[in-house]
C-alpha positions as CSV (number, residue, x, y, z in Angstrom):
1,X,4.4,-13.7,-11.4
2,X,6.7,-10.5,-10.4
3,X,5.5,-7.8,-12.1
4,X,8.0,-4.9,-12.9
5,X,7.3,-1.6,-13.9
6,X,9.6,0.8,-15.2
7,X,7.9,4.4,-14.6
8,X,11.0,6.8,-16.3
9,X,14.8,6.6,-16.5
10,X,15.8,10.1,-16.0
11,X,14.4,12.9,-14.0
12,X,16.6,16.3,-13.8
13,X,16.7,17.2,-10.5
14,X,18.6,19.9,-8.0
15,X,19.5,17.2,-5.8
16,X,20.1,13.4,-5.5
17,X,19.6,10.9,-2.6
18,X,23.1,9.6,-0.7
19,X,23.2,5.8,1.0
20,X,26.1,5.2,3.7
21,X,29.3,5.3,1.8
22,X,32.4,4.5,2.8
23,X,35.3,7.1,4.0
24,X,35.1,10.6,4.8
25,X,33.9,11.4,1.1
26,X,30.4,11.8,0.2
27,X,29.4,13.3,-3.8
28,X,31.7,13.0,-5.8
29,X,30.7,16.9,-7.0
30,X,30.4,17.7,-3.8
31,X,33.8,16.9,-1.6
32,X,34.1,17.0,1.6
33,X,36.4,15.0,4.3
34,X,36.8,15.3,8.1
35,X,39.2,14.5,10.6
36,X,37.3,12.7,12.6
37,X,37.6,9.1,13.0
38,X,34.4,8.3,13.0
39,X,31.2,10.2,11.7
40,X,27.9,10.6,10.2
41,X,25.9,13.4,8.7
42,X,21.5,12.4,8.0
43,X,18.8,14.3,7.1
44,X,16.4,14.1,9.5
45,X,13.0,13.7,7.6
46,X,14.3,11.7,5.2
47,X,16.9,9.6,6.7
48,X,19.1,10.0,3.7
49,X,23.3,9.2,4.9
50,X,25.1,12.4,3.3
51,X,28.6,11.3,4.9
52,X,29.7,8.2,6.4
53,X,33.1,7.4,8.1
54,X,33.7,4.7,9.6
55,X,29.9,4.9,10.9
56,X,29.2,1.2,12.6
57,X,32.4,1.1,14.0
58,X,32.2,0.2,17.5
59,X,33.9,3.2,19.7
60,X,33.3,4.5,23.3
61,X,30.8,7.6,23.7
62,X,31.7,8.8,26.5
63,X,28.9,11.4,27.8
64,X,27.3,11.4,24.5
65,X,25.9,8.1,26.1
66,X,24.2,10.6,28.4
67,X,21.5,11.2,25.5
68,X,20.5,7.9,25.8
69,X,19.8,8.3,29.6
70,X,17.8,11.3,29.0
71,X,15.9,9.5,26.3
72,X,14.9,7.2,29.3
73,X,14.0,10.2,31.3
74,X,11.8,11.7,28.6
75,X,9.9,8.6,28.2
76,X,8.9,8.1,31.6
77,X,7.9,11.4,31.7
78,X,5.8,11.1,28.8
79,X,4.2,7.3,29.8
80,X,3.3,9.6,33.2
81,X,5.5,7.6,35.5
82,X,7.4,10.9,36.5
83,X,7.3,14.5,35.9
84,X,9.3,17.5,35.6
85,X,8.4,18.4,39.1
86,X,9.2,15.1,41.0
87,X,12.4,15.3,43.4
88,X,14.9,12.4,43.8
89,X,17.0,11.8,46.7
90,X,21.0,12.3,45.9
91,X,22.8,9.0,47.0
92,X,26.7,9.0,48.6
93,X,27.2,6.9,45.4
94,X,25.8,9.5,42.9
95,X,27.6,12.5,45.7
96,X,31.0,10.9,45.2
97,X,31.0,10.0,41.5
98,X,34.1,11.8,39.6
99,X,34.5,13.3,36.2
100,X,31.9,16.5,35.6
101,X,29.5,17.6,38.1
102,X,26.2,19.0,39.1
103,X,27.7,19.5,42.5
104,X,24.7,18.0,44.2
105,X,24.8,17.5,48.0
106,X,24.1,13.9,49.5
107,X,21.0,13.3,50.9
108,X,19.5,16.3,49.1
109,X,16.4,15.9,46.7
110,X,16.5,17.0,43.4
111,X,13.8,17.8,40.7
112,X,14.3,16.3,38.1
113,X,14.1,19.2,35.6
114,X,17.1,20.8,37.3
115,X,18.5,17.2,37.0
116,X,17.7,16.9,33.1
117,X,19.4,20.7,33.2
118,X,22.2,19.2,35.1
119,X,23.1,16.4,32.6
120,X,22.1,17.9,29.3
121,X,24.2,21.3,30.0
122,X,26.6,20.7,32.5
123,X,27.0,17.0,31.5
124,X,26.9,16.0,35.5
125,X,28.1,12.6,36.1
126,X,26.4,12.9,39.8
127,X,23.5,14.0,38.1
128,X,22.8,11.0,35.8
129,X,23.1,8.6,38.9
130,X,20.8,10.1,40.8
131,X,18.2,10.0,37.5
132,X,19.2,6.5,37.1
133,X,19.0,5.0,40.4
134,X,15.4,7.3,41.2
135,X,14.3,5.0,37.8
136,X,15.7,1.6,38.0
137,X,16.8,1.7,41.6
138,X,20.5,1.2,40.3
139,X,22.8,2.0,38.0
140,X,23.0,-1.7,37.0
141,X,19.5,-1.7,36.7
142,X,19.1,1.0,34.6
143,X,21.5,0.2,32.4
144,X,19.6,-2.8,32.2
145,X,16.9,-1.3,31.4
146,X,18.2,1.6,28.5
147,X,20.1,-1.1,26.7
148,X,16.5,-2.8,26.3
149,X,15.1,0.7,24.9
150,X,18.4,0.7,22.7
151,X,17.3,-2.3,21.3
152,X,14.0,-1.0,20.6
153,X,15.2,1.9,18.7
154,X,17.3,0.0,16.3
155,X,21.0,0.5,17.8
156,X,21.9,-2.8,17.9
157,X,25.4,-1.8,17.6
158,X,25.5,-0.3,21.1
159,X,25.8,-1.9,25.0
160,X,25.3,0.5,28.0
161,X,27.4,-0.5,30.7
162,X,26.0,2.8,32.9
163,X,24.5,5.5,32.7
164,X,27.0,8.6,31.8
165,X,29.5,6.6,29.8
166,X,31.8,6.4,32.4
167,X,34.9,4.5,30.3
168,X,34.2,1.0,30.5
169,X,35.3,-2.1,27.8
170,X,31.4,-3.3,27.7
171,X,30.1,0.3,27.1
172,X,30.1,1.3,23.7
173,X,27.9,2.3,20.4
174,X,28.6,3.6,17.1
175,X,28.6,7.0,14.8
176,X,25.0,5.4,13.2
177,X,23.6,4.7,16.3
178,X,23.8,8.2,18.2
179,X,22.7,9.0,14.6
180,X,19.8,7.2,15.2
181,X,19.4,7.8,18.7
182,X,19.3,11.8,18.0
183,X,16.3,11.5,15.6
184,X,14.5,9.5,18.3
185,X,15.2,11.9,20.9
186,X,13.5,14.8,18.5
187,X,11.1,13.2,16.9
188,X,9.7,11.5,20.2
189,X,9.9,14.3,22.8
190,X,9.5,18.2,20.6
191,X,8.8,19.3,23.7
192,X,11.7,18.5,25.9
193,X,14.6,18.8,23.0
194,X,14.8,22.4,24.3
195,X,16.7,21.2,27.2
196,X,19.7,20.6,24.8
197,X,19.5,24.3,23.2
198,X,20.1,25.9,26.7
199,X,23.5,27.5,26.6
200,X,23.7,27.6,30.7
201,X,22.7,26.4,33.9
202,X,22.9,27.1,37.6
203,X,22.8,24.9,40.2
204,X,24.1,25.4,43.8
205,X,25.4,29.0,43.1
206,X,27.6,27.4,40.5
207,X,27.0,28.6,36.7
208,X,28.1,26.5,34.4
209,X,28.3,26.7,30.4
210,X,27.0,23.9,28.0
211,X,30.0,22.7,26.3
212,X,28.1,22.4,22.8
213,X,30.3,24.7,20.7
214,X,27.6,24.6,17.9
215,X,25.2,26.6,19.9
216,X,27.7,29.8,20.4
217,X,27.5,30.2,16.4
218,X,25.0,31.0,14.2
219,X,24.7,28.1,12.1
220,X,21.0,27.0,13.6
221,X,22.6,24.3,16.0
222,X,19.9,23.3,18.9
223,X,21.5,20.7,20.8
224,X,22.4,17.7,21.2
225,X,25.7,16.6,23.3
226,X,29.2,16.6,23.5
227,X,32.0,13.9,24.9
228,X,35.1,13.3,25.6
229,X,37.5,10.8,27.4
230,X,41.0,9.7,26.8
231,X,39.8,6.7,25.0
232,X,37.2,7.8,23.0
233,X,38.7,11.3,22.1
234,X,36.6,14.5,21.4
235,X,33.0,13.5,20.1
236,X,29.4,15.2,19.6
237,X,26.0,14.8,18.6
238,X,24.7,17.8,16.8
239,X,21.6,18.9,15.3
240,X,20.2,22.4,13.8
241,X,17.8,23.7,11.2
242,X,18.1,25.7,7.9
243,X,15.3,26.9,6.0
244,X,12.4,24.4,7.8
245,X,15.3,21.2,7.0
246,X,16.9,19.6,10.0
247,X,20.3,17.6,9.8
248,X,21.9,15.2,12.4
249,X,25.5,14.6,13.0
250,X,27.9,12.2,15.1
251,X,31.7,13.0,15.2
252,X,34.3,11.4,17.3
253,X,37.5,10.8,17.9
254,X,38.9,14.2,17.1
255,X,42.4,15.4,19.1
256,X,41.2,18.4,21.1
257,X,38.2,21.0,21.6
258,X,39.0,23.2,18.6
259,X,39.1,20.0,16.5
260,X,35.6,19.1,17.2
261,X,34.3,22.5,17.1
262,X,35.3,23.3,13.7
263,X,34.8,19.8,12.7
264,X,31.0,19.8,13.8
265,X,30.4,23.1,12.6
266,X,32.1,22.4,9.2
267,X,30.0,19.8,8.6
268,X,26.6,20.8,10.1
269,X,26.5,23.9,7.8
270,X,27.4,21.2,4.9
271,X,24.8,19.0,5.3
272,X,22.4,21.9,5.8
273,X,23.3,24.2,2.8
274,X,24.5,21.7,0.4
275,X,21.5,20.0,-0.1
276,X,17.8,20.3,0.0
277,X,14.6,17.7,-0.2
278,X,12.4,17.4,-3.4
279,X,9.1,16.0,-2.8
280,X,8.8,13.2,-5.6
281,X,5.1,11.8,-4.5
282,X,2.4,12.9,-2.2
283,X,0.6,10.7,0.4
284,X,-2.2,8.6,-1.8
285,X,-1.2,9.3,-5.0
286,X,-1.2,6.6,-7.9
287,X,2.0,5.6,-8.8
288,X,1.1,2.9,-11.3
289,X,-2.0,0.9,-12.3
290,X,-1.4,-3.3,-11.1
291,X,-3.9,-5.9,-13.3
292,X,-6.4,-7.3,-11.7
293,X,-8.3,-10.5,-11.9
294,X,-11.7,-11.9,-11.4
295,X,-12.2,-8.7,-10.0
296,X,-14.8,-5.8,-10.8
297,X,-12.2,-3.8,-11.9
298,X,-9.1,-5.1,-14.2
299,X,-7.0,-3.1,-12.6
300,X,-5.7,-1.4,-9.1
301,X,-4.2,1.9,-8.2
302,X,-1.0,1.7,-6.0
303,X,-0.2,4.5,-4.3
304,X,2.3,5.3,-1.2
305,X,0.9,6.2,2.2
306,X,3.2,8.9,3.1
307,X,4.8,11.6,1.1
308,X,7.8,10.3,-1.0
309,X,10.7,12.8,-0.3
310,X,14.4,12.7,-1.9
311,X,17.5,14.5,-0.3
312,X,19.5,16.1,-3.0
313,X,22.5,18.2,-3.4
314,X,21.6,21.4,-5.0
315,X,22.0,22.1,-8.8
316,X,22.7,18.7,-9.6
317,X,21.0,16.7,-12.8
318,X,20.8,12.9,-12.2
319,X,19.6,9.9,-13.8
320,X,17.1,8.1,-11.7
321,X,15.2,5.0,-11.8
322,X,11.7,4.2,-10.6
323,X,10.5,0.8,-10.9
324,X,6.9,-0.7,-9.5
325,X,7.5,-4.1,-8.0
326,X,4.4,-6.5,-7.7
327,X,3.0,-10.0,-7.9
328,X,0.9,-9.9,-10.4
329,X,-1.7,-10.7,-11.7
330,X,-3.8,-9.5,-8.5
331,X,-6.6,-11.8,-7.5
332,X,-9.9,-9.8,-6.3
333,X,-11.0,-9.2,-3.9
334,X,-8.7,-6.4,-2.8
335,X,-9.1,-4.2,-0.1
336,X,-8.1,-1.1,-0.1
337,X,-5.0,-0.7,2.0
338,X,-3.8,-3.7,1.5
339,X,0.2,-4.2,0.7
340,X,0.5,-5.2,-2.8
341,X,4.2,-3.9,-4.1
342,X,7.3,-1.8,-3.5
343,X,8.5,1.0,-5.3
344,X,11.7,1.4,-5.9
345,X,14.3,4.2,-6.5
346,X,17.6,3.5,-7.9
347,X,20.3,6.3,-8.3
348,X,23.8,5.4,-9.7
349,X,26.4,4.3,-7.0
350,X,23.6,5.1,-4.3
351,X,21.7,2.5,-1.9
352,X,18.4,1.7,-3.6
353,X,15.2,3.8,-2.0
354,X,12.3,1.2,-1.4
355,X,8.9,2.1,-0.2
356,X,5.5,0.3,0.0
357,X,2.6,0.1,-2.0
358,X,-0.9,0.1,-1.3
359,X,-3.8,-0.5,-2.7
360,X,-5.5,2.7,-3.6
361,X,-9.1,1.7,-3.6
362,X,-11.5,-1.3,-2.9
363,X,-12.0,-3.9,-6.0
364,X,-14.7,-6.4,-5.6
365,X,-14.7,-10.0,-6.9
366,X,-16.7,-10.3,-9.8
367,X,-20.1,-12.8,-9.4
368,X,-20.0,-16.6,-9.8
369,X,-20.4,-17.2,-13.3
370,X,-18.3,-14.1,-14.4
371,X,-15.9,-15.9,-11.9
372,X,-15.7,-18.9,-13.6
373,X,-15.4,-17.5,-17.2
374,X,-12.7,-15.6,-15.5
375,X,-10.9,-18.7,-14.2
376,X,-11.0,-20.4,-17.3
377,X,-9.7,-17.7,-19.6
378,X,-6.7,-18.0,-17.0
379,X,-6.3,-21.3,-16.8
380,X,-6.6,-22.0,-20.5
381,X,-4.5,-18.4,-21.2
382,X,-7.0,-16.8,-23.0
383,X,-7.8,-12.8,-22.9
């Protein structure tokens, strides 16, 4: 039998948790719209959606598809299959490839760091070719081979024709996606997400800027990546911090540089001020007591392995509601550990929040003949 539990029906809190919602508007007490055609703003530790538009429509990235190249880079790195200090040799392919530049020299070697530099900063179309043939042994092949890891992330909206989203019909992904690709990039690599703070590079005797508006204000921007081609408009991935709390954004499709600069910005410091996280459980507490049967104990704790945290706009009362879903009764033994039950967290007009639960301790089977006593009162309905 499905057991349901309801814990409370209104909690008064500063803030409230957002799903994906359609349009530019997110809270209804909280406005806000862009001009972007598509775009996503998520709280990082909490994955909470605080403004979607048009966020799994398919569009063309353009070099924000770059990240996802450099997510392949870091990961070999990390696996040991190349390092920082490793050179790869320049091709006449990756030497004559249009767009932005490195300005590497054909036949040179690189190091890899100054190519990472060369991509994340001066977005180097040459750059990325050489990182993708000195991995896969082609552009083909590593495309290949980051739609694969694409998959593996969860952005199964998106298809990598090449490496630095040079405009092709079979290359695209979506506002969600970068979403999701951005929070890989910084939860799997801390150490190399510096790369995409840098505000300049030099290669060759040339200087050039990152093209990240975000990081020449103070707003606590540190990274990620801009794009733009004719087809895909203005577009970046953007990131910063505020008080310990980290938000992720994806805009595209905006009309010019000044549009996506105060578009980002505008919404970066939104997501980042607006709102705040409220811890509502800790890791291992008891959330609610589940009946037991021929067990030693009648009954089991089930608690939550992992802090339970809720992204809320500030100053905000709202009514939630916590239910404890399991199938009940449980039959000992149990171990603890074991999956017995959700909980779940239902705000008005929001995307229902559902966790697991665990069992909280160990519960032994009770002895043969208390057993059987136990298996009659059941079968017969007794207490």
């Amino acid at each position: 039998m499905r057991r349901q539990h309801l814990l409370t029906g209104f909690l008064l809190l500063t803030c409230i948790a957002v799903s994906a919602l359609p349009g530019a508007k997110a809270f209804a007490d909280e406005p806000i719209e862009t001009l972007a055609k598509q775009a996503i703003v998520v709280d990082y530790d909490t994955g909470t959606v605080l403004l979607s538009k048009n966020a799994d429509e398919q569009m063309p990235t353009s070099s924000m598809s770059k990240v996802m190249t450099i997510y392949a880079v870091f990961d070999n790195i990390g696996k040991g299959q190349l390092s920082l200090g490793d050179t790869l040799p320049v091709s006449e392919k990756a030497w004559r490839m249009g767009g932005s530049k490195m300005f590497v020299e054909v036949d040179k070697r690189i190091k890899v760091e100054d190519l990472i530099r060369g991509v994340v900063i001066q977005s180097g179309n040459d750059a990325t070719i050489v990182l993708a043939e000195g991995l896969a042994g082609s552009e083909n092949a590593f495309a290949d081979m980051i739609n694969a890891k694409a998959k593996d992330l969860g952005m199964d909206n998106s298809h990598f024709a090449n490496a630095s989203g040079w405009p092709d019909p079979e290359h695209y992904s979506t506002a969600r996606d970068l979403a999701v690709l951005a929070r890989a990039t910084i939860h799997d690599f801390p150490d190399y997400y510096k790369y995409y703070a840098e505000k300049e590079f030099t290669y060759n005797n040339i200087k050039q800027a990152n093209r990240n508006p975000l990081l020449y204000r103070n707003i606590g921007a540190d990274g990620i990546k801009t794009g733009h081609t004719e087809a895909a408009g203005y577009g970046l991935m953007g990131s910063g911090t505020h008080n310990g709390r980290r938000v992720i954004l994806v805009v595209n499709g905006l009309e010019d540089e000044r549009a996506r600069a105060e578009e980002s910005a505008k919404l970066l410091e939104w997501g980042l001020k607006r709102f705040e996280n409220k811890k509502l459980y800790q890791t291992g507490e008891v959330i609610e007591n589940a009946n037991v049967v021929m067990g030693q104990s009648a009954q089991v704790g089930l608690s939550v392995d992992e802090d339970v945290f809720l992204t809320l706009p500030k100053m905000v009362g709202v009514n939630i509601t916590i239910q404890v879903k399991y199938d009940g009764p449980v039959i000992a033994p149990v171990k603890k550990g074991r999956e017995l039950g959700a909980l779940e967290i239902a705000i008005p007009g929001m995307e229902t929040i559902t966790r697991p639960l665990y069992a909280a301790e160990d519960v032994g089977e009770l002895g043969l003949f208390a057993k059987t006593l136990a298996k009659a009162k059941l079968l017969f309905g007794g207490k």
